[in-house]
C-alpha positions, -999 to +999 in steps of 0.1 A: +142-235-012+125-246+024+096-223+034+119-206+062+145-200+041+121-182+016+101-162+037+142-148+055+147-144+019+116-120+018+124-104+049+162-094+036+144-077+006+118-057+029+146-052+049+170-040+027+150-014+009+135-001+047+168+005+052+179+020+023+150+047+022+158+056+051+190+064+051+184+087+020+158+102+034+130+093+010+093+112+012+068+093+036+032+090+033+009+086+061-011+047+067-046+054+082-077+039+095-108+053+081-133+046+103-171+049+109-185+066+143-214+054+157-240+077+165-244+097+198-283+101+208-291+096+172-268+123+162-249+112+130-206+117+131-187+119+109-156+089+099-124+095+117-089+086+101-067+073+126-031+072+118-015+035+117+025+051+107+050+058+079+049+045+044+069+045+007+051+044-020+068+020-044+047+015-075+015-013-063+030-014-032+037+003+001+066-004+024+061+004+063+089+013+085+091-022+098+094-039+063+055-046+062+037-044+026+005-033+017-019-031-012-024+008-026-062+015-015-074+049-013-052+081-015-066+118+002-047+146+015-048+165+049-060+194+037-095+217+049-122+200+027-139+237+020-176+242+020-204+216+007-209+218-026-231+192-033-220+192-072-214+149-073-220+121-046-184+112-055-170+147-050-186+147-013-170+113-006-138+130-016-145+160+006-157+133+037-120+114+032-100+150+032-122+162+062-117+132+084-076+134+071-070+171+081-094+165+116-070+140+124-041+160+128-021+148+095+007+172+091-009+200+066-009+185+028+005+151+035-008+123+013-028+096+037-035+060+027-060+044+037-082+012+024-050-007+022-048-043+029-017-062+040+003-081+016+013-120+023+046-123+025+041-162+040+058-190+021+024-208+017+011-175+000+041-168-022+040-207-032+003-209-041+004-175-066+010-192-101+027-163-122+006-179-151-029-171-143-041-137-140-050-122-111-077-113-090-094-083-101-118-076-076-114-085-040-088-066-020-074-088+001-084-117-024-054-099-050-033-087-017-024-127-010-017-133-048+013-102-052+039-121-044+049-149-064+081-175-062+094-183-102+108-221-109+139-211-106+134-197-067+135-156-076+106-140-060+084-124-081+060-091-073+025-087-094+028-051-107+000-055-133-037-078-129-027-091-165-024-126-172+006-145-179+047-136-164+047-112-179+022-097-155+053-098-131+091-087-121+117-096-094+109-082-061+143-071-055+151-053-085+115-038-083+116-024-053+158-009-060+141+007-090+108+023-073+135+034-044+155+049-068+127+072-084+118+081-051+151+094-038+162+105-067+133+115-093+145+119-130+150+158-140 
């Protein structure tokens, strides 16, 4: 399989399952920005989200309207972050990610992704992920180039697990039908 005829092959998938969440409706999640102000007369602001569209969440991936992938990064909701607590460092970061969610006009409760990195879906970037060797544990867009994956016998393969060996990976196609289908239609 040539390069161009491998990454169309890609682009079908994407396109296939774009279409077929959106013709049953599936939930959406929002993509976001989470970005840093800089300060005004040495007043400190606080990060902004700002809303980059629509995605499904389809196990390690999400799927943008246009048939984009990208890595699950950070998860918050749009809701009023409450008072300062100061129980935890953590539990404040928490509080900063919901406050700069709901100031940002997220419809009330939705989920918002943000940290996300896109996925490769490049023939060169498929070809040079070897199903074998485990994979990248620690950079972000170091493991966001190594989730897709072409097997010997041309199927192309999706990373759902930083394990080592195939086993660490299933068909694209039948992965994504499968996450689709528990998201339109959740079991009882």
């Amino acid at each position: 399989m040539g390069d161009g005829a491998l990454e169309e092959r890609v682009q079908q998938i994407l396109r296939g399952a774009v279409q077929k969440l959106q013709a049953s409706g599936a939930r959406t999640e929002a993509l976001a920005e989470y970005r840093a102000r800089k300060p005004i007369l040495g007043i400190a602001r606080g990060p902004v989200m700002v809303a980059k569209g629509r995605v499904w969440r389809l196990g390690v991936l999400l799927l943008d309207e246009s048939g984009g992938l990208h890595t699950i990064g950070t998860i918050t909701r749009a809701v009023d972050p409450g008072r300062v607590t100061n129980q935890s460092e953590r539990a404040e970061i928490r509080r900063d990610h919901r406050r700069a969610a709901f100031q940002a006009k997220f419809a009330d409760g939705d989920t918002v992704n943000f940290d996300t990195t896109p996925v490769a879906t490049d023939a060169a970037s498929i070809r040079s992920t070897d199903p074998t060797r485990p994979g990248p544990a620690t950079s972000a867009p170091a493991a966001a180039a190594h989730l897709l994956a072409l097997a010997p016998d041309g199927t192309v393969l999706v990373r759902w697990n930083l394990q080592p060996g195939s086993t660490a990976f299933a068909p694209l196609e039948p992965y994504l039908a499968e996450r689709a289908d528990l998201l339109t239609a959740p079991p009882p």
